[in-house]
C-alpha positions as CSV (number, residue, x, y, z in Angstrom):
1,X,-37.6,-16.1,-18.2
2,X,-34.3,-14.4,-19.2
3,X,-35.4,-11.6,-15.9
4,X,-35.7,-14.6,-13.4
5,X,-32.1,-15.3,-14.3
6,X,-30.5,-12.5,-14.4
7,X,-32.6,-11.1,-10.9
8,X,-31.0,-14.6,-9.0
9,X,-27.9,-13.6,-10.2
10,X,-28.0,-10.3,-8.9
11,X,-28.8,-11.4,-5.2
12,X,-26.3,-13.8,-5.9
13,X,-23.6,-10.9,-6.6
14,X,-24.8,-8.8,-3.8
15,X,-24.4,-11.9,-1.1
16,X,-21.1,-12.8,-2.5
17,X,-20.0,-9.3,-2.4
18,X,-21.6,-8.5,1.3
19,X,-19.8,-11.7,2.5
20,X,-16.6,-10.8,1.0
21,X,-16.4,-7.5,2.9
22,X,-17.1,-8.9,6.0
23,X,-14.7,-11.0,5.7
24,X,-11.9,-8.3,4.8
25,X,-13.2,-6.1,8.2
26,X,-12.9,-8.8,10.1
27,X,-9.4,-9.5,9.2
28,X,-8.7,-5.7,9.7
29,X,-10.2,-5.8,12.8
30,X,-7.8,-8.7,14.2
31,X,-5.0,-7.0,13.1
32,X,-5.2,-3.9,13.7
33,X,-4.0,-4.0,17.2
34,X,-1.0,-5.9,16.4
35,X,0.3,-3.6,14.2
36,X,3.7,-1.5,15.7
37,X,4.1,2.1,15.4
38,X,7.0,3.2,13.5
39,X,8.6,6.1,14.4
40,X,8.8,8.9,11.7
41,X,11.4,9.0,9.0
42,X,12.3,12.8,10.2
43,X,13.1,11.7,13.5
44,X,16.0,9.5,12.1
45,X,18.0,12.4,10.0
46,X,20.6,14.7,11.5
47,X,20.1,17.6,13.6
48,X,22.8,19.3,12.0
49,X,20.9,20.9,8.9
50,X,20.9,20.0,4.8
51,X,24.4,19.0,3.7
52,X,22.7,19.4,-0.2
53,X,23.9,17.5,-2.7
54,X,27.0,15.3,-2.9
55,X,28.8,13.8,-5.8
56,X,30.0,10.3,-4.5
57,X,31.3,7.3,-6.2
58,X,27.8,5.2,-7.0
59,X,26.7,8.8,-7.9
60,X,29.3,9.2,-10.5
61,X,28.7,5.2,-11.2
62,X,25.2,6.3,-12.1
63,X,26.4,9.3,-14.3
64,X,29.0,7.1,-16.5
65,X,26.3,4.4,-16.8
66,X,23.3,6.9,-17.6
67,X,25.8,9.1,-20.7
68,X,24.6,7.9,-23.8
C-alpha cells in the first residue's frame, strides 16, 4: 500500500516539474526577442591607453575609513 503512494506521488512530481518548465521556456521564448543589445563595456573606455592607478579624494576617504 505504502508503494501505491509513494508511485502516485512520483508521477505527480514528474507532471508538476514537466509543467513547470514549460512554463519557464515559454516565458523565455516571449522575451527573448525583446531583449536590447548592449554595447560592450570596452567600447565605452578611452582610446588613449591605461592611466593606472590614481589616488583621489573618496580613495583617500576609503583609506582613512579602512586604518584600523
Amino acid at each position: 500500500m505504502n508503494n501505491e503512494k509513494s508511485g502516485a506521488n512520483l508521477k505527480r512530481r514528474g507532471f508538476l516539474l514537466a509543467g513547470s518548465v514549460s512554463a519557464a521556456g515559454a516565458v523565455a521564448a516571449v522575451v527573448a526577442p525583446t531583449l536590447q543589445h548592449v554595447a560592450p563595456v570596452a567600447a565605452a573606455l578611452p582610446k588613449s591607453g591605461d592611466v593606472g592607478y590614481q589616488e583621489s579624494d573618496h580613495v583617500r576617504t576609503y583609506y582613512d575609513l579602512a586604518r584600523v
